[in-house]
matplotlib code that plots the C-alpha trace (Angstrom):
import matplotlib.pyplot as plt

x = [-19.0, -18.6, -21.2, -20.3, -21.2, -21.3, -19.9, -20.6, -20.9, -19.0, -20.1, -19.5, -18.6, -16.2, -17.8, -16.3, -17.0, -14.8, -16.0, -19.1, -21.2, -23.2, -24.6, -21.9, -19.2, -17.5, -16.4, -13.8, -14.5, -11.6, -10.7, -7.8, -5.8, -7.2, -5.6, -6.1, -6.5, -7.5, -7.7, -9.2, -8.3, -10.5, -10.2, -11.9, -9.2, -10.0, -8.0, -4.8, -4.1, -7.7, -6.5, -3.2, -0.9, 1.8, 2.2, -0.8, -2.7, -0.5, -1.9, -5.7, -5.0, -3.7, -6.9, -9.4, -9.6, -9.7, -13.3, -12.7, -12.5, -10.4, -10.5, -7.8, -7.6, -5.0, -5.5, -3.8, -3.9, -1.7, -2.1, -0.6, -0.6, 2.1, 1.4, 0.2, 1.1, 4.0, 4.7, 2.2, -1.4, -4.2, -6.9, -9.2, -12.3, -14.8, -18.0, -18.4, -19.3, -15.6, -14.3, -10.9, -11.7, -12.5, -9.7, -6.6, -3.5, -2.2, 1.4, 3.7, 6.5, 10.1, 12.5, 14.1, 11.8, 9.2, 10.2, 7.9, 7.8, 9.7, 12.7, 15.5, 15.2, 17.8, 17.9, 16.9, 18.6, 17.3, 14.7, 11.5, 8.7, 5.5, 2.4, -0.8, -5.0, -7.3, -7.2, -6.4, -3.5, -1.0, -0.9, 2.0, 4.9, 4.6, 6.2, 7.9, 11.2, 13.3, 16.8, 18.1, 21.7, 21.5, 19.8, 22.1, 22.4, 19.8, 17.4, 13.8, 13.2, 12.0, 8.2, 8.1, 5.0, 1.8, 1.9, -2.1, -2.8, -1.6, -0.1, -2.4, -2.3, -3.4, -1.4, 2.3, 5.2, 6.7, 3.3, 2.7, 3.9, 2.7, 1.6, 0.3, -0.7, -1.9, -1.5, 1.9, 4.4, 2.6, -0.5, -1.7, -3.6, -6.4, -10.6, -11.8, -14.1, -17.2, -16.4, -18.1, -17.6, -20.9, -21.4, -19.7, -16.0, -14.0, -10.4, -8.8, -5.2, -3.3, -2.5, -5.5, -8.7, -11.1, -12.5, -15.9, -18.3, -20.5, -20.2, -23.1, -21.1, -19.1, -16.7, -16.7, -17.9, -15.4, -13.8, -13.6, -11.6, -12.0, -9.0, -9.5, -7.5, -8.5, -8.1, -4.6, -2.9, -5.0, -6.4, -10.0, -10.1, -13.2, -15.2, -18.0, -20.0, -18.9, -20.9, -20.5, -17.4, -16.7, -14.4, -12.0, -8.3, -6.0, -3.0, -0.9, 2.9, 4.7, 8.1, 10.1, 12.8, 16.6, 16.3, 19.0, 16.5, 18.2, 16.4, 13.9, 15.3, 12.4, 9.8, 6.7, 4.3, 0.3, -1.9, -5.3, -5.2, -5.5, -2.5, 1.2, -0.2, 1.4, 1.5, 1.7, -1.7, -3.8, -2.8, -4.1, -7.6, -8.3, -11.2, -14.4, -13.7, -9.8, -11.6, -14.0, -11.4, -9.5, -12.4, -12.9, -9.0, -9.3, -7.2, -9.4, -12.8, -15.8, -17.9, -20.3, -17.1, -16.8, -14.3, -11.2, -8.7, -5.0, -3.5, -1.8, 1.6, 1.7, 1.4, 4.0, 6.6, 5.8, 5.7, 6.5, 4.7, 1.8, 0.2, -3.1, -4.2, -7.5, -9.0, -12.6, -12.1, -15.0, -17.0, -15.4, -16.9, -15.9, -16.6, -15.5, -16.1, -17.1, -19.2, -18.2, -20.2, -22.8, -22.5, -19.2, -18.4, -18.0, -14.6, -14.5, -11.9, -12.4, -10.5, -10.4, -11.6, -11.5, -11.5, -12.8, -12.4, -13.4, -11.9, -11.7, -8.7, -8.0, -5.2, -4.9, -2.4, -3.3, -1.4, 2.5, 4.3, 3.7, -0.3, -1.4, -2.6, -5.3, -6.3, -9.9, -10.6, -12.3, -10.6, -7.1, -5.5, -1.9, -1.2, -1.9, 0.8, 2.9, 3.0, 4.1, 6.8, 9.1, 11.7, 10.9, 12.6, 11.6, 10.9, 9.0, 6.8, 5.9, 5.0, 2.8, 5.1, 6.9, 9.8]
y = [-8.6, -10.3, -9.0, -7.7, -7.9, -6.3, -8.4, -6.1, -2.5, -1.9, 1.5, 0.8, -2.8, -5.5, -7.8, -11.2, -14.8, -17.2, -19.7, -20.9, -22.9, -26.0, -27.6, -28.4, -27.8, -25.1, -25.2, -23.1, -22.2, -22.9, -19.5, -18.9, -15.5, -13.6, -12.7, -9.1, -7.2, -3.3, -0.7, 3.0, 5.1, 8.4, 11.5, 14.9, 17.7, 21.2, 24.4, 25.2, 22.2, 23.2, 26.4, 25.6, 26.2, 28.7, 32.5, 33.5, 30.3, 30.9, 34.6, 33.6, 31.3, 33.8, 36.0, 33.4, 31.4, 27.9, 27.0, 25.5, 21.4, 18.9, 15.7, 12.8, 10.0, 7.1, 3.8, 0.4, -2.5, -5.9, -9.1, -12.5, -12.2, -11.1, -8.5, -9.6, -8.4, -5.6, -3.9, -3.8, -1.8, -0.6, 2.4, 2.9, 4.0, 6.7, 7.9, 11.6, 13.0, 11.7, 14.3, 12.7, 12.2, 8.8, 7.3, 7.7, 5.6, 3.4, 3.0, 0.4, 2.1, 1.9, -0.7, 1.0, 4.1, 3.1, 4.0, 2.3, 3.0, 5.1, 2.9, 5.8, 9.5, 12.6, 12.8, 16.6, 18.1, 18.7, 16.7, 15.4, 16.1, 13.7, 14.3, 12.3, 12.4, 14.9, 17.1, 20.1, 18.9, 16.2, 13.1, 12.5, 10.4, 13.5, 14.1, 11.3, 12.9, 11.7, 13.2, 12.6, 13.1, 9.7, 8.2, 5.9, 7.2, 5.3, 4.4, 5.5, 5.9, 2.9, 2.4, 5.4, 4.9, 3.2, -0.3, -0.6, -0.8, -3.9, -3.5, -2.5, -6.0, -4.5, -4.4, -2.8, -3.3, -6.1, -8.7, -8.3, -9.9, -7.0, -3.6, -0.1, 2.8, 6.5, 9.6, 8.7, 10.8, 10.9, 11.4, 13.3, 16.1, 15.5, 15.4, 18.9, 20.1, 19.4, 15.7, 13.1, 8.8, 7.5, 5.7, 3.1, 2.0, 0.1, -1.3, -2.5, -4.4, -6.7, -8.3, -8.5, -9.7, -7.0, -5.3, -3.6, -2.3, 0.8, 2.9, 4.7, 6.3, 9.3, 11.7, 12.1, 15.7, 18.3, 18.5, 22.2, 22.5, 25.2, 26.4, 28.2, 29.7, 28.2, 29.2, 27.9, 27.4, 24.4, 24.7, 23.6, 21.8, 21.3, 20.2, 19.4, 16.3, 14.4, 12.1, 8.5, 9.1, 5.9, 7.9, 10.7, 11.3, 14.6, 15.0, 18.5, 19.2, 22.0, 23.8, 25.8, 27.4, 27.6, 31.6, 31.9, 31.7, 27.7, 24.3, 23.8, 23.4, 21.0, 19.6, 18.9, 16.3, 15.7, 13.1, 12.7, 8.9, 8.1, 6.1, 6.4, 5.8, 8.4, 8.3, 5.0, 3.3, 6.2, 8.3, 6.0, 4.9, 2.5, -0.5, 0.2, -3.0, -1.6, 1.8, 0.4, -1.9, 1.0, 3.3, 0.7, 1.1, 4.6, 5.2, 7.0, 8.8, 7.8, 9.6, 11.0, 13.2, 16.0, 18.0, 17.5, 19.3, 20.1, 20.1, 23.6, 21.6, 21.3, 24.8, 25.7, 23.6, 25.1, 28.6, 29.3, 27.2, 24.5, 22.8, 20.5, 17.8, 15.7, 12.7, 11.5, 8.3, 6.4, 3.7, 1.1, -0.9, -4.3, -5.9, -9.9, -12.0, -13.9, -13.4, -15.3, -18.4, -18.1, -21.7, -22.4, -25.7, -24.4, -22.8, -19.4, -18.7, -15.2, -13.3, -10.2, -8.1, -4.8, -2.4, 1.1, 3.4, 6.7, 9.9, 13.5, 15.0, 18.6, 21.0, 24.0, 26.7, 27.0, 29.4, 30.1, 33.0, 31.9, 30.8, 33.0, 35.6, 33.3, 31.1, 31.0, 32.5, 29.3, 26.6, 27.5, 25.0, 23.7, 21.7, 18.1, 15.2, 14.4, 11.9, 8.7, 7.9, 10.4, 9.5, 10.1, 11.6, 12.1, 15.6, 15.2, 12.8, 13.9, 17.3, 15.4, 15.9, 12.5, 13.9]
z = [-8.5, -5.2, -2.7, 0.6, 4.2, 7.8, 10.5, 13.3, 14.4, 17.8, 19.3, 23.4, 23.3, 21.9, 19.7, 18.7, 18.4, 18.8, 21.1, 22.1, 24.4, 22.9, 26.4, 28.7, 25.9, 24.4, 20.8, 18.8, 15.4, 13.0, 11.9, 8.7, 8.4, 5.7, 2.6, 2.7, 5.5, 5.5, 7.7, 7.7, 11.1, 10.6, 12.9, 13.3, 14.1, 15.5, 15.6, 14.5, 12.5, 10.6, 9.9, 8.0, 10.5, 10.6, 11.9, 10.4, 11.9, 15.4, 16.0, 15.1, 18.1, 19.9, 19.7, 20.5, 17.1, 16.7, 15.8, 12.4, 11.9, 9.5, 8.4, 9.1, 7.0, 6.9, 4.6, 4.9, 2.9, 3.9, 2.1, 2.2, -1.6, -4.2, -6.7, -10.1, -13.1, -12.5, -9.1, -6.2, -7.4, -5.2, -5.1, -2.6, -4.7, -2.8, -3.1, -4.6, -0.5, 0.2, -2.2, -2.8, -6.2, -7.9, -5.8, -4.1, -4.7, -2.2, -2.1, -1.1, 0.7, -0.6, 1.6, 4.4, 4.5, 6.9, 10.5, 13.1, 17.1, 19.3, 18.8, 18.3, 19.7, 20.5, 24.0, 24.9, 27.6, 31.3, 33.3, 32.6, 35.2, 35.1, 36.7, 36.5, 37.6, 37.6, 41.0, 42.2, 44.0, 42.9, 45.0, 47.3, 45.7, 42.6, 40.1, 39.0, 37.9, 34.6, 34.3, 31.0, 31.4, 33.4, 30.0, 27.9, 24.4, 22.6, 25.2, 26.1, 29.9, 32.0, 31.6, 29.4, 27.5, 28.3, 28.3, 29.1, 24.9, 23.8, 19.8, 17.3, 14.5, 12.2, 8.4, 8.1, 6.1, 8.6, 9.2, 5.3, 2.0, 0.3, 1.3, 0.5, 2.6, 2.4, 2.5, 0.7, -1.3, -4.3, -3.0, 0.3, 0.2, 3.4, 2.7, 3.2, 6.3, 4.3, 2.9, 4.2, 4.2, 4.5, 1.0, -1.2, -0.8, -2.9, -2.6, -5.9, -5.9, -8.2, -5.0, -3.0, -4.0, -4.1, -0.7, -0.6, 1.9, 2.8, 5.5, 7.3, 10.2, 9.4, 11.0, 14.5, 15.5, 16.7, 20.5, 21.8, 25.2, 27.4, 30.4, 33.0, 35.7, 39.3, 42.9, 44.4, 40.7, 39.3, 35.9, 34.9, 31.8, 30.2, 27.0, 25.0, 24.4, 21.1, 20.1, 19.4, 22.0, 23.4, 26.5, 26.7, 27.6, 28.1, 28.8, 29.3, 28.4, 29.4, 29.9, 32.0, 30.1, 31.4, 31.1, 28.3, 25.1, 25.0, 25.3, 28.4, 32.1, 33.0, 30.7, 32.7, 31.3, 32.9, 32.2, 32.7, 34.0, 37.6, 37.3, 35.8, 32.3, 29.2, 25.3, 23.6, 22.6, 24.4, 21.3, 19.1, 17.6, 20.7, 19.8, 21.8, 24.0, 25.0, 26.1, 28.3, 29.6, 30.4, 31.9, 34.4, 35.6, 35.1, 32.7, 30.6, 31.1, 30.8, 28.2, 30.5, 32.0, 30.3, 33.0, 34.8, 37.0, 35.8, 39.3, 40.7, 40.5, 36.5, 35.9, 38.6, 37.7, 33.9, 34.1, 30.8, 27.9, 28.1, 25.8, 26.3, 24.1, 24.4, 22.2, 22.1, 21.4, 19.0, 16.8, 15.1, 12.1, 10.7, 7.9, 6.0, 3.2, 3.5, 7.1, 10.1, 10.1, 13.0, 13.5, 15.4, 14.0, 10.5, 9.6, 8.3, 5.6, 5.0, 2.0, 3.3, 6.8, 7.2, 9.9, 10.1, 13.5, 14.5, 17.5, 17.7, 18.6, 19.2, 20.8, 22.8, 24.2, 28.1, 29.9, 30.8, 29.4, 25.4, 26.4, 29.5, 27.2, 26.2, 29.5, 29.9, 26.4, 25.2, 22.5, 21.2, 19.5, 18.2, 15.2, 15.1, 15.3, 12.2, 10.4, 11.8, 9.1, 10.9, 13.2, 16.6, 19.6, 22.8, 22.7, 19.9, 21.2, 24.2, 21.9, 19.9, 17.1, 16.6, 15.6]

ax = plt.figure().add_subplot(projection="3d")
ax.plot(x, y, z, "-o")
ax.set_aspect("equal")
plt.show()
């Protein structure tokens, strides 16, 4: 059995060698791709989407509920490698805390069924309103207003999502010979509230050699958000302190409604960055080293910040549903083997890397006519995104639904 080795734990900062300084020169290490790559995002959920969803789920929200917490998982394996021996093979192999079993298939998805990025959408009807930064009043020059019946069929809106998070490069079914993610269609049940990841892990493919580390950080803690009503129309939003949380962002969507029971006159659409940044990357497990990036352009909070103002002009020009949604965004772990040389001028020719990151993430009803009933009444949450094989619209991803 091969042994296994830590190549750094980034909590606040970006680690990485690739050059360094000998004396007046700088030398870069000769680095090869690896042949398998892996990847483990993990998230902590809170309210509705911990409590199963649906009506029943949708009135415990409604009276205050929403202190419950699940566990979200995705696994993916790309390799430079063909399978061996039949189709494509792999298991991720847990630890009996993980309680997923012995192990949990990984898939390779059939051709044609993997739908990746915003790249088609139904165009909804009516206008989209965006507002951005935390105040009590919105800056002049807002909101930003998108009118979708001068959108070409096809087309997302002009700087439409933020463009601040460059790609993630991690494994898919495009950058990778072979592939194989979950959850998947034949296997997909989540990790229960009380599972845990610290332990052994093990990755076994027939085309991939074998990956294998141990983890000693765990799930992130639980978010709870808090709303409350404010003098002039502004909305405090506030939270607790997760932590491990490298920085925060929320952002707010809401709707008023063309009065006939239809589709939404305006959609209205807050962020909690100090400048014109929504969606993208900032829903996404962002390294340590992007967030800080982005806390010094103020993009996203810091993690001492554990408030911010939804300004009186959001919940005006949504009078009748909003929604807020905040991540705590966390660790990340990395691991090789072989390790990265510490001397520079000897090439490292790993086999494998792999990649493990950490957020919370939770949701909330605050106020209009579907969420008034429960402003200021503490954390009351909506269900989490979908998954990201479905097709995506625009409606449904500035819901948080994809789809």
């Amino acid at each position: 059995m091969k042994p296994y080795f830590l190549v750094a734990t980034v909590v606040g900062l970006g680690v990485g060698i690739t050059v360094s300084s000998i004396g007046d020169a700088q030398t870069a290490q000769v680095t090869t791709p690896p042949k398998a790559r892996y990847v483990m995002d993990v998230g902590t959920q809170t309210g509705l989407a911990a409590m199963g969803g649906g009506i029943g789920g949708t009135a415990s929200m409604m009276f205050g509920g929403g202190d419950k917490v699940a566990r979200e998982l995705h696994l993916r394996l790309g390799s430079s490698l063909a399978s061996q021996k039949g189709p494509p093979k792999a298991d991720h192999f847990f630890s009996a805390p993980a309680k997923l079993g012995k192990f949990v298939p990984l898939l390779t998805p059939e051709p044609g069924s993997a739908v990746e990025g915003p790249a088609d959408f139904q165009r909804p009807k009516g206008r989209l309103l965006l507002f951005w930064g935390c105040g009590a009043k919105a800056p002049k020059g807002q909101p930003v207003i998108i009118d979708f019946a001068k959108i070409t069929s096809g087309q997302l809106p002009p700087n439409f999502y933020s463009t601040r998070i460059a790609p993630d490069h991690g494994p898919t079914v495009a950058n990778s010979k072979t592939y194989g993610e979950w959850p998947n269609k034949k296997s997909a049940k989540p990790p229960p509230a009380n599972a845990s990841l610290i332990g052994e892990h093990r990755i076994s493919a027939n085309y991939a050699p074998e990956v294998k580390f141990a983890l000693t950080q765990d799930y992130m803690p639980g978010l709870s958000a808090n709303t409350t009503a404010m003098p002039g129309g502004a909305t405090g939003l506030s939270w607790n302190v997760v932590a491990g949380a490298t920085g925060y962002h929320a952002w707010v969507m809401g709707a008023k409604m063309d009065g006939s029971g239809g589709a939404p006159k305006d959609m209205v659409w807050w962020s909690s960055a100090s400048a014109r940044e929504f969606g993208g990357g900032l829903w996404d497990w962002i390294a340590p080293a992007v967030v800080q990036r982005l806390i010094g352009e103020k993009i996203v909070m810091p993690p001492s910040q554990t408030s911010c103002t939804v300004p009186a002009e959001v919940k005006a020009a949504a009078p009748d549903f909003m929604m807020g949604n905040l991540y705590a965004y966390g660790p990340e772990v990395n691991f090789s083997f072989p390790p990265r040389p510490v001397n520079p001028a000897t090439a490292w020719n790993p086999d494998w890397t792999a990649r493990v990151r950490f957020r919370s993430h939770t949701m909330w009803m605050m106020g209009g006519a579907m969420g008034g009933a429960i402003m200021g009444q503490g954390q009351s949450q909506l269900p989490a995104p979908a998954e990201r094989k479905c097709k995506p619209s625009i409606l449904g991803a500035v819901l948080g639904t994809g789809c």
